[in-house]
C-alpha positions in Angstrom: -18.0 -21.7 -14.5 -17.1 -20.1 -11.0 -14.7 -22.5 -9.1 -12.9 -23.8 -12.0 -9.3 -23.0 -13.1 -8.2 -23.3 -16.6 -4.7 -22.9 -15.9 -3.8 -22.9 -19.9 -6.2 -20.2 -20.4 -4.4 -18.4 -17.3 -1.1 -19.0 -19.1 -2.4 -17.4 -22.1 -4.6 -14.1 -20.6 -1.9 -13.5 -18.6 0.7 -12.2 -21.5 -2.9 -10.8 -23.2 -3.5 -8.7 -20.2 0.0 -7.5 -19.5 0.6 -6.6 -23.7 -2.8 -4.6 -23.6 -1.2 -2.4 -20.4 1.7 -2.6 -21.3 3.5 -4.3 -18.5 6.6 -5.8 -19.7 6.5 -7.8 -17.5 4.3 -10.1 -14.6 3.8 -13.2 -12.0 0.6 -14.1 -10.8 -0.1 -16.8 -7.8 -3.4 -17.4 -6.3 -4.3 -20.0 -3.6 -8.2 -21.8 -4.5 -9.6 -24.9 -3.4 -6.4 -26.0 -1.6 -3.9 -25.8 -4.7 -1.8 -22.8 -5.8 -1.2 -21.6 -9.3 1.2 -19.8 -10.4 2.0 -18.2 -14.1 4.2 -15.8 -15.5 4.6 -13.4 -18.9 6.7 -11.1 -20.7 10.5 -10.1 -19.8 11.8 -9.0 -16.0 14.0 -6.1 -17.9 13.0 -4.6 -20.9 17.1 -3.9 -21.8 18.0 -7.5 -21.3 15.4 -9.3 -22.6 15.4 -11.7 -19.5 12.5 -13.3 -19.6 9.8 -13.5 -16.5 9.3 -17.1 -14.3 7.1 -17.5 -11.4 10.3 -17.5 -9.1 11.7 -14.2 -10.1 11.5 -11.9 -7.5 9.8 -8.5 -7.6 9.5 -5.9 -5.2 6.2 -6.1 -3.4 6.6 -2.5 -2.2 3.9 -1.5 0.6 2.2 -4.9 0.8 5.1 -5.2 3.7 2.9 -3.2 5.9 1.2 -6.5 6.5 4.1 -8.2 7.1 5.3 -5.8 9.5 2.1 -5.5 11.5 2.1 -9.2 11.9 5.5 -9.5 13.5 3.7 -6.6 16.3 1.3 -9.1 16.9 2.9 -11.8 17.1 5.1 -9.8 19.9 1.7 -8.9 21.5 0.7 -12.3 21.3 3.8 -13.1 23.0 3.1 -11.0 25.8 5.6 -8.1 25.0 4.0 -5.1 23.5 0.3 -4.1 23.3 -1.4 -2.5 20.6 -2.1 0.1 22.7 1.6 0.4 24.3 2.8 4.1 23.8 5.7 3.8 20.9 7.9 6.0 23.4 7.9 3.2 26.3 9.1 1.1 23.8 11.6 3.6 22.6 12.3 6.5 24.6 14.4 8.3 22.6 11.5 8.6 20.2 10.4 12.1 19.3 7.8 13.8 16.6 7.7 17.6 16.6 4.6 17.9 18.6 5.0 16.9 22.1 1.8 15.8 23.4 1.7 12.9 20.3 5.3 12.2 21.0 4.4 10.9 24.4 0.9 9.1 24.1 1.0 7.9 20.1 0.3 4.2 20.4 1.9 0.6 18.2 -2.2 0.7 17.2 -2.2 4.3 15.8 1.4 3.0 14.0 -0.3 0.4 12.4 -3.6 1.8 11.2 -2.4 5.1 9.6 -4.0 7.0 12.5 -1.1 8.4 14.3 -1.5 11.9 12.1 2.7 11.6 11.7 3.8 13.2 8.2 4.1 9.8 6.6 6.2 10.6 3.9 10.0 11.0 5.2 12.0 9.4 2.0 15.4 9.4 4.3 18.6 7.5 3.3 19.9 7.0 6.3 22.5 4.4 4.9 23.1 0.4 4.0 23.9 -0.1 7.6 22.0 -2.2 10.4 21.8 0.9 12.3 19.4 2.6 8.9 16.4 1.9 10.8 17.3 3.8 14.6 18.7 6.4 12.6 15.6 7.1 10.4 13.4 7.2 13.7 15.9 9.6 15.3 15.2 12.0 12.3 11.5 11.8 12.8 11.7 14.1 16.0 11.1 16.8 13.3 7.9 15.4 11.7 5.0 17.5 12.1 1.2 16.5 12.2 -0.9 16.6 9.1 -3.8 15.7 11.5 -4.1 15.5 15.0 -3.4 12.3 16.6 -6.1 9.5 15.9 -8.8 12.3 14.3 -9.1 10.7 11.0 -7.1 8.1 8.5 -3.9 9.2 6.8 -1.3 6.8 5.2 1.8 7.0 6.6 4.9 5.5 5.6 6.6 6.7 8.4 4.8 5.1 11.3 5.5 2.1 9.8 9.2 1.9 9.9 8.9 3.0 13.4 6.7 -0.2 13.8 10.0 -1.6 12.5 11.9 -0.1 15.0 9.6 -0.8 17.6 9.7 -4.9 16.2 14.2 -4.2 16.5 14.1 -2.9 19.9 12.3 -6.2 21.7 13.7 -8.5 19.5 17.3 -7.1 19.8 17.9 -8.1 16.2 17.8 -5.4 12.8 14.4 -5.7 11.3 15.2 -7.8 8.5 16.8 -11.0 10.3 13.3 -10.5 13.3 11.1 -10.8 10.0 13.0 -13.6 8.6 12.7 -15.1 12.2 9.3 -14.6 13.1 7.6 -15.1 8.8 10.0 -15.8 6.8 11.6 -19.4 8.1 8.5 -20.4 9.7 6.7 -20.6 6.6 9.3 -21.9 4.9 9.6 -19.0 2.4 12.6 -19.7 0.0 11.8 -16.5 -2.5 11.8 -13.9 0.2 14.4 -11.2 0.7 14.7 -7.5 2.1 18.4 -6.8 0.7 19.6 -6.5 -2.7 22.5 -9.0 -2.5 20.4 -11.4 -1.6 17.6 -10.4 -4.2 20.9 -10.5 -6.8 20.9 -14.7 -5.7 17.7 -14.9 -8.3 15.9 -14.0 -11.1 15.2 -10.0 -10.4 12.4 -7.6 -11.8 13.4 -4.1 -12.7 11.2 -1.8 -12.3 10.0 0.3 -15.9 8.2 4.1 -16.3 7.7 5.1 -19.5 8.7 1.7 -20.7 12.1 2.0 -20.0 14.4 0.6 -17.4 14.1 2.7 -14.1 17.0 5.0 -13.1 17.4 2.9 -9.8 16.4 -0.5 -8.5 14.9 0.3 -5.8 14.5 2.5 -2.2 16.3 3.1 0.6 17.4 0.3 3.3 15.3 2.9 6.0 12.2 2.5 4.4 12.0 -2.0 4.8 9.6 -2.2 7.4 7.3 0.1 5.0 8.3 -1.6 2.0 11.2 -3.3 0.8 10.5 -7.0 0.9 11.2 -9.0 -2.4 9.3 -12.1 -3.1 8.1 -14.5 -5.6 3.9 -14.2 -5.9 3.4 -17.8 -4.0 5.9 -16.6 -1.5 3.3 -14.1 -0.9 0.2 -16.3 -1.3 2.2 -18.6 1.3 2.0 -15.5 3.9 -1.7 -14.9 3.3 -2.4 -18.5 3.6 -1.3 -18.6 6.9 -3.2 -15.9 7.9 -6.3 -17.8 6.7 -6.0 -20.4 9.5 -3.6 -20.5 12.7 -0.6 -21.0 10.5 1.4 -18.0 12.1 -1.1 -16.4 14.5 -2.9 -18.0 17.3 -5.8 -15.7 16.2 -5.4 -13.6 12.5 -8.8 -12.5 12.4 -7.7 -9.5 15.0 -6.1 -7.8 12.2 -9.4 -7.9 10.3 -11.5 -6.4 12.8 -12.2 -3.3 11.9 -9.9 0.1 13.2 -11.3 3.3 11.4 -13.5 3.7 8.7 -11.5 5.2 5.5 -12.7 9.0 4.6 -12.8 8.4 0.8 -13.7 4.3 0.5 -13.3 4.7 -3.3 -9.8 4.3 -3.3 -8.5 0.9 -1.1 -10.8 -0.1 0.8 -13.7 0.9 3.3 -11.4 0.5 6.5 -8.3 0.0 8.1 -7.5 -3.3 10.0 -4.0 -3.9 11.4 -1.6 -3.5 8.7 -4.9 -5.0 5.7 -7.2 -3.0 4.0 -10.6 -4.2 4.6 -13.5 -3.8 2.1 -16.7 -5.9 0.8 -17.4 -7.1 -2.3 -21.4 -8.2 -2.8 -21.4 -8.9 1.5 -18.0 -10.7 1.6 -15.0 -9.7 3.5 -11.9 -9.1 1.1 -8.3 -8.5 3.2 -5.7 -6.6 0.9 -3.2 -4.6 0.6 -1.3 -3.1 -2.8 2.2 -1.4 -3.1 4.3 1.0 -5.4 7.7 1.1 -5.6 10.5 2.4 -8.3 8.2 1.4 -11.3 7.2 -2.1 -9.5 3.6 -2.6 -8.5 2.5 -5.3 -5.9 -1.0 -5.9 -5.1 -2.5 -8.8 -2.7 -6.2 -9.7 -1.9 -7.4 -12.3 0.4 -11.3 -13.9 0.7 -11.2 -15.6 3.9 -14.5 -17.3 3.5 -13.4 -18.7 0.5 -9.8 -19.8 1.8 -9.0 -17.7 -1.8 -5.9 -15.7 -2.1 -4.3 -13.5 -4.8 -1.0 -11.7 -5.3 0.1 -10.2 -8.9 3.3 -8.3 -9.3 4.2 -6.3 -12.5 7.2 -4.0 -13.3 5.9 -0.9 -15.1 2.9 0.1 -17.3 -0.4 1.0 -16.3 -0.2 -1.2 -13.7 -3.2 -0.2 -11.5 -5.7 -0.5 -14.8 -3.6 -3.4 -15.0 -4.1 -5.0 -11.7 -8.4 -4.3 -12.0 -8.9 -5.7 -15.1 -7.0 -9.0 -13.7 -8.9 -8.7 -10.5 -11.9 -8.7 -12.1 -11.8 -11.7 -14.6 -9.8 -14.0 -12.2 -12.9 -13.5 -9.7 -15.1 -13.9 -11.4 -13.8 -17.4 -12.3 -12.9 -18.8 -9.4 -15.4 -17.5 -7.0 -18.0 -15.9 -9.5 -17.4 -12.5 -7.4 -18.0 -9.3 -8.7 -14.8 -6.9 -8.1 -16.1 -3.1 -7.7 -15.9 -0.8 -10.6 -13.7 2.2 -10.1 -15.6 5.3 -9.3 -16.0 7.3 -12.3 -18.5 10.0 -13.3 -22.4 9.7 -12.8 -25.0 9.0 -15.6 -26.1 12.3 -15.5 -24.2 15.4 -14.2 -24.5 16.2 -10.6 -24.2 20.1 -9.1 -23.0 21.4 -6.6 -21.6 24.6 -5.0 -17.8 23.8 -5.5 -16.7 27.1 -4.7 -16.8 26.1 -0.7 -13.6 23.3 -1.8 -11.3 26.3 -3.7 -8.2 26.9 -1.8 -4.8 25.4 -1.2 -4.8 22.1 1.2 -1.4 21.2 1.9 1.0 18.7 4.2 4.4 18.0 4.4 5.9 16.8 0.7 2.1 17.8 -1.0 0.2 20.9 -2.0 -3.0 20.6 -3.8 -4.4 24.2 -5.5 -8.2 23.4 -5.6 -9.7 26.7 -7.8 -13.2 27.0 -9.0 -13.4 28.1 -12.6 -16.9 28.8 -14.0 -18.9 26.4 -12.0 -16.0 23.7 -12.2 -13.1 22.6 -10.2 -9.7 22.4 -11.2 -6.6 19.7 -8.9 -3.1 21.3 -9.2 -0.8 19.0 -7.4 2.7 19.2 -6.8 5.3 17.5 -4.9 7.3 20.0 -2.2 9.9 19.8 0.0 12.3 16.8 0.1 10.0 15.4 -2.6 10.1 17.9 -5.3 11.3 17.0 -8.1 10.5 13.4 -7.6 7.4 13.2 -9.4 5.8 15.9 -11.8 2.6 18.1 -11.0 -0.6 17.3 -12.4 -3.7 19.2 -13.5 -6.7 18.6 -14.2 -10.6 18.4 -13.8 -12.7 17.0 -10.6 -15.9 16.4 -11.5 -18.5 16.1 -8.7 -20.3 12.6 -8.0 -22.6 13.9 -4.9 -21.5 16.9 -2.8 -18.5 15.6 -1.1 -17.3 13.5 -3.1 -15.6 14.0 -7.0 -13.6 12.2 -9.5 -10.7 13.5 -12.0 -8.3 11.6 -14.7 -4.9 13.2 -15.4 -3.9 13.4 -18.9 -3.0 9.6 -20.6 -4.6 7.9 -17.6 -7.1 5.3 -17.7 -8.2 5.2 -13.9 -10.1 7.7 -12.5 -9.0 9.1 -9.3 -11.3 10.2 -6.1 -11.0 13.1 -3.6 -13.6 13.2 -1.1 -14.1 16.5 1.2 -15.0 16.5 4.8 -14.4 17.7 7.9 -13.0 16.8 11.1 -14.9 16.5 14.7 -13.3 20.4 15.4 -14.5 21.5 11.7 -11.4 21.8 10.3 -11.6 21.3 6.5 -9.9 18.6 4.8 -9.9 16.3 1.0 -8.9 13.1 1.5 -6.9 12.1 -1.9 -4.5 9.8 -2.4 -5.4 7.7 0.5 -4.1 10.4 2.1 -5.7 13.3 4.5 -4.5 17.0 3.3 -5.8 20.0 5.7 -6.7 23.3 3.7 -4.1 25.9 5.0 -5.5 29.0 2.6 
């Protein structure tokens, strides 16, 4: 019956679900009808054997975007930025390679992946306070993989800039302004941005392939992106108080609606500030997810239901992982119906693919689109400074309507969506990956 927790079945379905996706290991929170929950399976390191409680900390990954975007408003709230305020009166020693974005890009198009920035700088720039300054100072070489506030592109990038941004007016390093402005005022015990203090508690390591990951985690440059560490009602804690006036004097600004998302089959239907905003059967759903070294974070907030989620896992097939939980646990409590993923129609749908062939590429990706006997083949590969860091992929996309198709790699259970289209000036783009590529070729 929707509404009711069972919190032994929970305690059970929980190790069920992570065995049959093989996540070694998991801790799941959620807020309903005033009360938190919190449960816990399977082992934090598959070499050690140490088992999984609902205070171990795991890496939460990009779920900090939220996190970050809320310290910016609470500044604006404060009077000392605007979303609007060009970053570079902020920081004027800020630089991207194109000029004209350099001067009017804005803390909104930071915040809702608009800013067109090549999001995906990996830089260590260091351990040391100054990690943050000096990753913006290398940014004066990022180039545009779409022109400034055109259409939606994630962008890691922008948001440690954000960070930046949140280290200049508070005149403190971006970990000790988030621990200031979230972290104490909320009372969070579980939450931490360095390793030595992550080292303090129980610690998830992150798995691929079932083994141990070669490193714990990222770089100190990318924290304000993702690098906070936190036990799952840590993170229920946060998107509590964005449910009332807990931490904002008015939360529901970052759920008003900043650009629609070119393919909604992947996150969500639009951007916010810093959340994901989608519906489920007419009701708002908040969310954001986040990947790490083999660590998978994902949150989901139903604000008319005062309802929140957060599940963190340390390897497997964690996004299968994370839909199937999604599903059942709504279901329960709220008798809500979470989306399907977007997987081939009933019946086979044609269309000319030959117009998509060609070679879309941005800074760290190139995608090889060819058209084989009526079909259409995804060769992706990382390039540049990512090379090497993940293998390329191949396979099928199979068209849903004209614009909008769906392939599976190899040993994947998830589909995954590309959608085509084009920008106001016509220039041809797929949106894959949550990301917006450009066809170069």
């Amino acid at each position: 019956m929707a509404g009711a927790v069972d919190p032994g079945r929970w305690h059970v379905r929980l190790g069920e679900l992570s065995a049959e996706y093989g996540v070694p290991g998991v801790s799941l929170a959620f807020l309903h009808g005033g009360e938190v929950h919190e449960f816990a399976a399977g082992v934090l390191n598959a070499a050690t054997g140490v088992e999984t409680t609902t205070d171990s900390l795991f890496q939460i990954g990009s779920v900090t975007k939220v996190w970050t975007a809320t310290q910016i408003v609470l500044l604006a709230e404060q009077g000392r930025v605007t979303l609007d305020t060009p970053v570079v009166e902020v920081l004027p020693e800020f630089r991207v390679a194109d000029p004209e974005v350099t001067k009017v890009v804005t803390v909104r198009h930071l915040l809702t992946h608009t800013s067109g920035i090549d999001g995906d700088l990996f830089l260590d720039t260091g351990r040391g306070d100054d990690c943050v300054e000096k990753y913006v100072a290398a940014c004066a070489d990022l180039a545009q993989n779409h022109p400034l506030g055109a259409t939606q592109s994630y962008c890691n990038s922008g948001f440690t800039i954000a960070g930046r941004v949140v280290e200049r007016l508070t005149g403190k390093v971006w970990d000790a302004a988030l621990r200031e402005q979230i972290v104490e005022p909320l009372g969070l015990t579980h939450t931490w941005t360095l390793p030595e203090d992550v080292l303090r508690f129980r610690a998830a390591m992150g798995h691929l392939d079932g083994a141990p990951a070669p490193v714990w985690g990222l770089m100190r440059s990318a924290g304000p992106a993702g690098l906070i560490c936190a036990r799952p009602a840590d993170v229920v804690a946060f998107a509590r108080a964005h449910l009332d006036t807990g931490l904002l004097a008015d939360p529901r600004v970052m759920w008003e609606p900043q650009v629609d998302i070119p393919n909604p089959h992947t996150l969500g239907r639009q951007w916010g500030l810093g959340w994901i905003l989608d519906e489920w059967q007419g009701r708002r759903i908040v969310s954001h997810g986040g990947n790490t070294v083999g660590q998978a974070a994902m949150l989901w907030a139903v604000p008319d239901a005062d309802t929140a989620v957060c599940v963190l896992a340390n390897g497997g097939d964690s996004a299968a992982f994370q839909h199937a939980l999604a599903t059942e646990l709504f279901d329960e409590l709220l008798g809500l119906a979470v989306p399907p993923v977007l997987g081939p129609p009933a019946e086979p749908f044609e269309t000319d693919v030959e117009r998509y062939a060609g070679v879309y590429e941005r800074a760290g990706a190139r995608m090889t689109l060819t058209a084989r006997d009526g079909r259409l083949s995804l060769y992706f590969e990382a390039i540049g400074a990512l090379a090497g860091m993940q293998p390329p992929m191949e396979f099928d996309l199979v068209p849903v309507d004209d614009t909008t198709f769906v392939g599976r790699p190899e040993g994947q259970r998830q589909w995954l969506s590309a959608v085509f289209y084009e920008l106001a000036d016509g220039s041809p783009y797929v949106h894959f990956g949550a990301r917006a590529t450009p066809r170069i070729a």
